[in-house]
N, CA, C and O atoms as a Tripos MOL2 file, in Angstrom:
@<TRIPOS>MOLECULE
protein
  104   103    26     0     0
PROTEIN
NO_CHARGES

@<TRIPOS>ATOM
      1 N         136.6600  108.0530  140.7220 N.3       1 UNK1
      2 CA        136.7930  109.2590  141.5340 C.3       1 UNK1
      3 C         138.0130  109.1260  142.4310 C.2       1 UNK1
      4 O         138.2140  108.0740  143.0370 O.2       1 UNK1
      5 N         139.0860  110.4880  142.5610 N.am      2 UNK2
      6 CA        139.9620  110.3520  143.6020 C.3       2 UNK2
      7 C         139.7330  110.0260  145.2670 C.2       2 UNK2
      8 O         140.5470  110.5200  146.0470 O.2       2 UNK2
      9 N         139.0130  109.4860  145.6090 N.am      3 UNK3
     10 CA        138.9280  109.4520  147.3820 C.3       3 UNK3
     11 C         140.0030  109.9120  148.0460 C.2       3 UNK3
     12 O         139.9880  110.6180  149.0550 O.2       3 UNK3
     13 N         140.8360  109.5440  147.5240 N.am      4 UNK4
     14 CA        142.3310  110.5260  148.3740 C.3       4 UNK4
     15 C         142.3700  111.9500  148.0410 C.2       4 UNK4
     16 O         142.9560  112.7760  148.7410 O.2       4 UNK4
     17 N         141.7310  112.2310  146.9460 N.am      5 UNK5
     18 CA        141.7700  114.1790  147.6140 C.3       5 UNK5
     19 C         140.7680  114.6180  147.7950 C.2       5 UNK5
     20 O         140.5020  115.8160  147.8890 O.2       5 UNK5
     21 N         139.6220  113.1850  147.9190 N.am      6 UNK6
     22 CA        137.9610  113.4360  148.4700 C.3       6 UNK6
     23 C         138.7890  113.6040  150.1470 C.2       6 UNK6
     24 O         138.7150  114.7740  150.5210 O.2       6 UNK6
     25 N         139.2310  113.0520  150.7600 N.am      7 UNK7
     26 CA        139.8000  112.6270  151.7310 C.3       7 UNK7
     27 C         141.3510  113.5060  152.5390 C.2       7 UNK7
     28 O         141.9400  113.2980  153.6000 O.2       7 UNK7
     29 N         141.5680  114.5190  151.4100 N.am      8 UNK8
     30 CA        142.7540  115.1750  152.1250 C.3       8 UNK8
     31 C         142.1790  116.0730  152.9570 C.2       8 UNK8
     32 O         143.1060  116.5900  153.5800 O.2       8 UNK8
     33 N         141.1960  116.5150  153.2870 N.am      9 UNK9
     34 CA        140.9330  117.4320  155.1210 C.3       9 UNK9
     35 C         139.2790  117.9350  154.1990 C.2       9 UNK9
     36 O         138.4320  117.6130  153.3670 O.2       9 UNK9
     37 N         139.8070  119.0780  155.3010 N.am     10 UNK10
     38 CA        137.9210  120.3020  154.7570 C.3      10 UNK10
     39 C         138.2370  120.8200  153.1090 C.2      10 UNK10
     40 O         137.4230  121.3990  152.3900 O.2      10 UNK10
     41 N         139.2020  120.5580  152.8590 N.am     11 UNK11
     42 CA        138.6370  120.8920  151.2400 C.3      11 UNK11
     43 C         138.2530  120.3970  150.3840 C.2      11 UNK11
     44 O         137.6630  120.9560  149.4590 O.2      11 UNK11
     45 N         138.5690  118.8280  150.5080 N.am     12 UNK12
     46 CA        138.6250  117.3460  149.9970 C.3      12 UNK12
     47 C         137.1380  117.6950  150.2090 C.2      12 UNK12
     48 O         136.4730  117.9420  149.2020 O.2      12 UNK12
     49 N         136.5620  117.7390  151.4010 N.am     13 UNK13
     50 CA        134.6710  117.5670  152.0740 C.3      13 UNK13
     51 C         134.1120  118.5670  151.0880 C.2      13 UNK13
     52 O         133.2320  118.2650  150.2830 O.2      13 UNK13
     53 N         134.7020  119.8720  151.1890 N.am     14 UNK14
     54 CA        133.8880  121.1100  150.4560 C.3      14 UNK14
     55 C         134.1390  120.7550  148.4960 C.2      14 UNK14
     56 O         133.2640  121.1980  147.7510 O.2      14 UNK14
     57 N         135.1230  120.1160  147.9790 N.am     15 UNK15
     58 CA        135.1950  119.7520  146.7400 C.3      15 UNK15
     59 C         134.3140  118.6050  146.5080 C.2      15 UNK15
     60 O         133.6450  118.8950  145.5160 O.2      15 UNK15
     61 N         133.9770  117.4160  146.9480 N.am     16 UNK16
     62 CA        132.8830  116.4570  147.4980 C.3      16 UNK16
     63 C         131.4080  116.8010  147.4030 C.2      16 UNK16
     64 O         130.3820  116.2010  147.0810 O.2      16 UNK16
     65 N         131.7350  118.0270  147.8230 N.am     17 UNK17
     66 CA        129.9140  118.3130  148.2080 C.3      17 UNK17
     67 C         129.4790  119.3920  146.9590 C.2      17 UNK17
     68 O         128.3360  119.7050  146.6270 O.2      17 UNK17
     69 N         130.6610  119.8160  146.4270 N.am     18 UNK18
     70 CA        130.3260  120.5480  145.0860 C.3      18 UNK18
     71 C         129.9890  119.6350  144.3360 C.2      18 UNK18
     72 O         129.0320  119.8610  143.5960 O.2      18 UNK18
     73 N         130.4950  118.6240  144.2890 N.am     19 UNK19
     74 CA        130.2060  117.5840  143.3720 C.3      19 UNK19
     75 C         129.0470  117.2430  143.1740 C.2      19 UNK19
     76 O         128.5280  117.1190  142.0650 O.2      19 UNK19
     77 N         128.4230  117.0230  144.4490 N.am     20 UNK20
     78 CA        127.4740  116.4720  144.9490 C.3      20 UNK20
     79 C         126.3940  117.4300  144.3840 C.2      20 UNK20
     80 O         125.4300  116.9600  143.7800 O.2      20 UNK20
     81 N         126.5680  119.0540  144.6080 N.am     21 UNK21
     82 CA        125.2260  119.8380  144.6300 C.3      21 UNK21
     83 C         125.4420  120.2510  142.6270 C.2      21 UNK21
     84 O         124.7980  121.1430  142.0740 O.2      21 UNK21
     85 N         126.1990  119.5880  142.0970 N.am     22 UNK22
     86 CA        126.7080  119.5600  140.4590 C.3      22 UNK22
     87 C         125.7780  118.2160  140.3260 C.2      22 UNK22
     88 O         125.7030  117.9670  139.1230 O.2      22 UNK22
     89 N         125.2150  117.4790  140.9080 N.am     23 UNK23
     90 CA        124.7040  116.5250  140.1270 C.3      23 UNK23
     91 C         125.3790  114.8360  140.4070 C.2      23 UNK23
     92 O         124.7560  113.7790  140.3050 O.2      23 UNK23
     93 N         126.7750  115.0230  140.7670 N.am     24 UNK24
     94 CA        127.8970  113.7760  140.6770 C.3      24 UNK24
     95 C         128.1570  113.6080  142.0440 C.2      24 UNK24
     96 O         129.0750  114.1270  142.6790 O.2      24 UNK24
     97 N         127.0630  112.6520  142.5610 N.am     25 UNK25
     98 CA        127.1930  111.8460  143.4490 C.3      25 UNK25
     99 C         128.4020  111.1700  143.9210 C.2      25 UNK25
    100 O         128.9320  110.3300  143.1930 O.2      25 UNK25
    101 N         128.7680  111.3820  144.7780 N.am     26 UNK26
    102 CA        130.4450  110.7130  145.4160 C.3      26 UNK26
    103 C         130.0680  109.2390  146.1930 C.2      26 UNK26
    104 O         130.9620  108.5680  146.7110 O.2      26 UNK26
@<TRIPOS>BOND
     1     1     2 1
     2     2     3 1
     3     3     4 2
     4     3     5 am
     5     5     6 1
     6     6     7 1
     7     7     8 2
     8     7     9 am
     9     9    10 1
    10    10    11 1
    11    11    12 2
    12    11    13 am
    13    13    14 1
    14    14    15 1
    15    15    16 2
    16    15    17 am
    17    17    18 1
    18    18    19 1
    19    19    20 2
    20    19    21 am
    21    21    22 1
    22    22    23 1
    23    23    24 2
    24    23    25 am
    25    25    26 1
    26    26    27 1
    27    27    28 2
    28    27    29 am
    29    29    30 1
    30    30    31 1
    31    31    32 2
    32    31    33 am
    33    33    34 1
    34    34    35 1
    35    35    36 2
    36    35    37 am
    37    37    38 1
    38    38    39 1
    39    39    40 2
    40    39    41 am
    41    41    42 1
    42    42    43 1
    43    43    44 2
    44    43    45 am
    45    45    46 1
    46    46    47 1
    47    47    48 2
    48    47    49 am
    49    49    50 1
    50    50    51 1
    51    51    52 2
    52    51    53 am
    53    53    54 1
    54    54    55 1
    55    55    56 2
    56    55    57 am
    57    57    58 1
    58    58    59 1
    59    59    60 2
    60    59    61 am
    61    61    62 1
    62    62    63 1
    63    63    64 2
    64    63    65 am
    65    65    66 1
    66    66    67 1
    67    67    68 2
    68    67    69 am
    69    69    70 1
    70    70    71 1
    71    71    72 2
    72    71    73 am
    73    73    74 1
    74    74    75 1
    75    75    76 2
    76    75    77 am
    77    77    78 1
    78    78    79 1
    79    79    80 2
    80    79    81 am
    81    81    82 1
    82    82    83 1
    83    83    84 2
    84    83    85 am
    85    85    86 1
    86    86    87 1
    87    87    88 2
    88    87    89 am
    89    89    90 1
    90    90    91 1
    91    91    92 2
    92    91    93 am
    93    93    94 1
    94    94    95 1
    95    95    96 2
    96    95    97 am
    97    97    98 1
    98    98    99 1
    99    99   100 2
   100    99   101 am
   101   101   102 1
   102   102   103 1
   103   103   104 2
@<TRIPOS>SUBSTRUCTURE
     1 UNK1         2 RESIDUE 1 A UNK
     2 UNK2         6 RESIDUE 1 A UNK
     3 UNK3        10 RESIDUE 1 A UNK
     4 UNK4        14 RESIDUE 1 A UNK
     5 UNK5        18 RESIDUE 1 A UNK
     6 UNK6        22 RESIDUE 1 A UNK
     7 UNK7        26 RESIDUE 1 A UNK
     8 UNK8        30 RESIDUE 1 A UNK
     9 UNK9        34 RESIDUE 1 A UNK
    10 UNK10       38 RESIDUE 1 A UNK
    11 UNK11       42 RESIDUE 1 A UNK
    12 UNK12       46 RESIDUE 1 A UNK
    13 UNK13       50 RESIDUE 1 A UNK
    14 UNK14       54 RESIDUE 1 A UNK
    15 UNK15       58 RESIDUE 1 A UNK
    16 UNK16       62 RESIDUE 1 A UNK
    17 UNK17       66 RESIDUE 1 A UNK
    18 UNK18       70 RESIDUE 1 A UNK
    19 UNK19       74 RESIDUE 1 A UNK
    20 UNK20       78 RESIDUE 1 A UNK
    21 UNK21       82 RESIDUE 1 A UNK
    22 UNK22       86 RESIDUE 1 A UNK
    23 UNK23       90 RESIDUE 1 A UNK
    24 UNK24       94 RESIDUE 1 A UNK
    25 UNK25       98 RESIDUE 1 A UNK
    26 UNK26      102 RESIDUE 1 A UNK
């Protein structure tokens, strides 16, 4: 997984948490 564009600001968080509510745990 990229952590650096998990990590570039509030969109990095809001792309993260899509992930997250998709199933793919970060």
């Amino acid at each position: 997984m990229r952590f650096g564009v998990i990590g570039a600001g509030s969109w990095g968080t809001a792309f993260s948490k899509l992930l997250i509510e998709n199933g793919h745990e970060v």
